[in-house]
C-alpha positions in Angstrom: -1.2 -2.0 8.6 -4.2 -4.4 8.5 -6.8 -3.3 10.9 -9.2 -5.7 8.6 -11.8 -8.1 9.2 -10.7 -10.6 7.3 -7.9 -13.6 9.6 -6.1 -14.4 6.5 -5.4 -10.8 6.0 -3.6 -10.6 9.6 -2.3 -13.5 9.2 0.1 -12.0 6.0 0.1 -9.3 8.2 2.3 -11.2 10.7 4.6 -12.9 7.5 5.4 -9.8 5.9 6.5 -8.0 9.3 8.6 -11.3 10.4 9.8 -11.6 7.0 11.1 -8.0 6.5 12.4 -7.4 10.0 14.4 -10.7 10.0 15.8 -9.2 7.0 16.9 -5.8 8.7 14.2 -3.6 8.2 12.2 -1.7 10.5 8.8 -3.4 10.6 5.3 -3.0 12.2 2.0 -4.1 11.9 -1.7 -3.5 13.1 -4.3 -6.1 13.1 -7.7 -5.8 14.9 -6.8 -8.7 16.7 -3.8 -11.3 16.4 -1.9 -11.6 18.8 1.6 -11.2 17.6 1.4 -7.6 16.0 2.8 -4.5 17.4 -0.9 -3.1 17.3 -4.1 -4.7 17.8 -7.3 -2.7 17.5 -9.0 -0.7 14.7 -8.5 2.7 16.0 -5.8 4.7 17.5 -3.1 3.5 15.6 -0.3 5.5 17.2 1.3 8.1 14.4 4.3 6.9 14.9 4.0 4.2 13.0 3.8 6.6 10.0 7.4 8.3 10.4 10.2 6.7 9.0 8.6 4.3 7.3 9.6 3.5 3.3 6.7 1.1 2.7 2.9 1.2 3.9 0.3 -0.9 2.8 -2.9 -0.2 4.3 -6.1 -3.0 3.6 -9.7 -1.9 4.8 -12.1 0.4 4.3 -11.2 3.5 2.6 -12.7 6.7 1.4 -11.7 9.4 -1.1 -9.6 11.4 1.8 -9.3 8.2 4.8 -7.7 5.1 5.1 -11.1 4.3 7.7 -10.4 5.3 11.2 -6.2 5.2 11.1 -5.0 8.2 8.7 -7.3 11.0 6.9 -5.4 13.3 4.3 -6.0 16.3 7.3 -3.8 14.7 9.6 -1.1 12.8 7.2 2.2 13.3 9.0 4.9 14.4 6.7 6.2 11.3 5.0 9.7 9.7 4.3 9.7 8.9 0.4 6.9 6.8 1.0 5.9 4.5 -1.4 2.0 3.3 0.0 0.2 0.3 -1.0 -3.7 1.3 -0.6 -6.1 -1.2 -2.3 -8.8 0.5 -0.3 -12.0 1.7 -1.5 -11.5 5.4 -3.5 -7.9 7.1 -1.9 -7.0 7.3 -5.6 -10.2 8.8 -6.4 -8.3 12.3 -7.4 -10.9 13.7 -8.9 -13.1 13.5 -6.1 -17.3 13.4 -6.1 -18.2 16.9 -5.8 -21.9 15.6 -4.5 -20.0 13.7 -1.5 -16.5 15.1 -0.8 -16.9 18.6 1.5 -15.5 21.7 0.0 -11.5 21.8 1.2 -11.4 17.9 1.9 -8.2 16.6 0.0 -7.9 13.3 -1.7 -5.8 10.9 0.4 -3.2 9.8 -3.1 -2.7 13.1 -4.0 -1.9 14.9 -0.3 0.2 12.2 0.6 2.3 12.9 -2.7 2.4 16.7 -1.7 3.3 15.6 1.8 6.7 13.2 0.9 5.1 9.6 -0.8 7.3 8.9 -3.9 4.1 7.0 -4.8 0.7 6.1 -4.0 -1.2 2.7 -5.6 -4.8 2.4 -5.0 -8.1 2.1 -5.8 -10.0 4.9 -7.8 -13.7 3.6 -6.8 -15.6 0.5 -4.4 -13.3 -2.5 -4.4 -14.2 -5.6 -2.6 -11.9 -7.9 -1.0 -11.8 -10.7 -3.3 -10.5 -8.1 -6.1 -7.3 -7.2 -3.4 -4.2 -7.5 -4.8 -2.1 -9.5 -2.3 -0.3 -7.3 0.0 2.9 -10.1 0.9 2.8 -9.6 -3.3 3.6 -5.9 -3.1 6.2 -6.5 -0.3 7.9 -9.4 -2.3 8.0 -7.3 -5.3 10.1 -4.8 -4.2 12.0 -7.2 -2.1 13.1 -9.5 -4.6 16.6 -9.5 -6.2 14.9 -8.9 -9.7 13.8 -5.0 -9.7 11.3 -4.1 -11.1 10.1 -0.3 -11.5 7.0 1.4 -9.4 5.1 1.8 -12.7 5.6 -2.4 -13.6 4.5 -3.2 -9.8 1.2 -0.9 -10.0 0.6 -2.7 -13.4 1.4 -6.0 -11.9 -0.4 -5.8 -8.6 -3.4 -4.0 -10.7 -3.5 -7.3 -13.2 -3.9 -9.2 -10.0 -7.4 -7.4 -9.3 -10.7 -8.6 -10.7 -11.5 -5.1 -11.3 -8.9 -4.0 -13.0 -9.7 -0.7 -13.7 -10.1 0.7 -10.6 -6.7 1.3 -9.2 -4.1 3.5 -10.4 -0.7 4.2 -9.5 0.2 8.1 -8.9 3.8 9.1 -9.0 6.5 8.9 -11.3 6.3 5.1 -13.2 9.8 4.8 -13.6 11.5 4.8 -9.9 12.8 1.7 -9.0 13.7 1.4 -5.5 16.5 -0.3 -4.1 14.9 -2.4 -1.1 16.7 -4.9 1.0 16.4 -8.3 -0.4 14.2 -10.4 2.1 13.9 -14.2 1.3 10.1 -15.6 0.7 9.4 -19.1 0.7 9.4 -20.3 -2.9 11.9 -18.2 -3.6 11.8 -17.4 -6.3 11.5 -14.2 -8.7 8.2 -12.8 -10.2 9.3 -12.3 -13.4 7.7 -9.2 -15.2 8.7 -8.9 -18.7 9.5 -5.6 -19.7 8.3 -4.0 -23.1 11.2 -3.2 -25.5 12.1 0.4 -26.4 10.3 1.6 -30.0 11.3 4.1 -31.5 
C-alpha cells in the first residue's frame, strides 16, 4: 500500500503488484492517484485488503500506533502470518513517548504481532523519504530463489537507510519464509553473506 506523495513511489507500487500477481500471488495496491491500482485515494482503504494477505508494505506517514489515515493499532484486523514492511515514521517505536502517546494507545509493531504478524520492520523514530529502504527491495528479497531469513532482510533493508538506526525488525530473526519465486528484471540474486557459526 502506497497512499504516498511521492510518483516514483506508485509507480513501484504498480511493478511489485504486476510482478507478484503474474507470478500467482494475490496482489493489491493503493496509490493516491495512478491509475492502474486497485485503490486510488488516501483514505478509506477498504479492510479487506488486510485479510489474507502474507506481505504488507505500507510507505507514508506514520505514527507510534497509525500507518496515517489507512490502519491504527485499534482497528488492526486479525492478521494472516503477516510479515509487514513499515518504513514509516515511529510504528516500531515500542516504547512509546509517554508525553505524546494517550494512556491505552498501543504501538502499531507490537499489536500487530499480538494480532497474527510473524514480523514487523520499521522505523523506531522521524524518517524521511530519501532514508526509505526500497519497498520492490523487500518484495524481491523474499521473492528470490536465494532465501534469506527475516532477521538478514531487516538487516539488509535497514543498511539501505541513511539513518540506520532507526528501524528495527520485531519478531523472531530467524524465520525464513518460503515465498513464490517472482522474476525481476536483472534477475539476479541479492546475495547476503551469512556470518559463520562460532562457537
Amino acid at each position: 500500500i502506497y497512499p504516498g506523495y511521492q510518483y516514483y513511489q506508485e509507480l513501484e507500487a504498480l511493478e511489485v503488484r504486476d510482478r507478484t500477481k503474474n507470478s500467482g500471488y494475490n496482489s493489491v495496491c493503493s496509490t493516491e492517484s495512478s491509475v492502474g491500482c486497485d485503490h486510488t485515494g488516501r483514505w478509506d482503504i477498504p479492510e479487506s485488503f488486510f485479510e489474507h494477505k502474507q506481505y504488507l508494505i505500507f510507505t507514508d506517514h506514520g505514527w507510534v500506533d497509525a500507518l496515517d489515515g489507512v490502519i491504527y493499532s485499534s482497528t488492526l484486523p486479525l492478521l494472516d502470518l503477516t510479515w509487514i514492511n513499515a518504513p514509516s515514521c515511529s510504528p516500531a517505536n515500542f516504547w512509546g513517548d509517554l508525553d505524546v502517546v494517550e494512556p491505552g494507545v498501543h504501538t502499531l509493531g507490537p499489536t500487530a504481532l499480538r494480532k497474527g504478524a510473524i514480523g514487523f520492520h520499521g522505523a523506531t523514530g522521524v524518517r524521511f523519504t530519501d532514508s526509505l529502504p526500497g519497498a520492490p527491495l523487500s518484495v524481491r528479497l523474499l521473492t528470490q530463489e536465494n532465501r534469506v531469513t527475516l532477521g538478514e532482510m531487516g538487516t539488509y533493508l535497514t543498511g539501505t537507510s541513511r539513518y540506520d538506526d532507526e528501524y528495527i525488525t520485531l519478531g523472531d530473526p530467524t524465520i525464513i519464509l518460503k515465498a513464490k519465486y517472482v522474476r525481476w528484471n536483472d534477475g539476479g540474486p541479492i546475495i547476503i553473506h551469512r556470518a559463520e557459526n562460532v562457537a
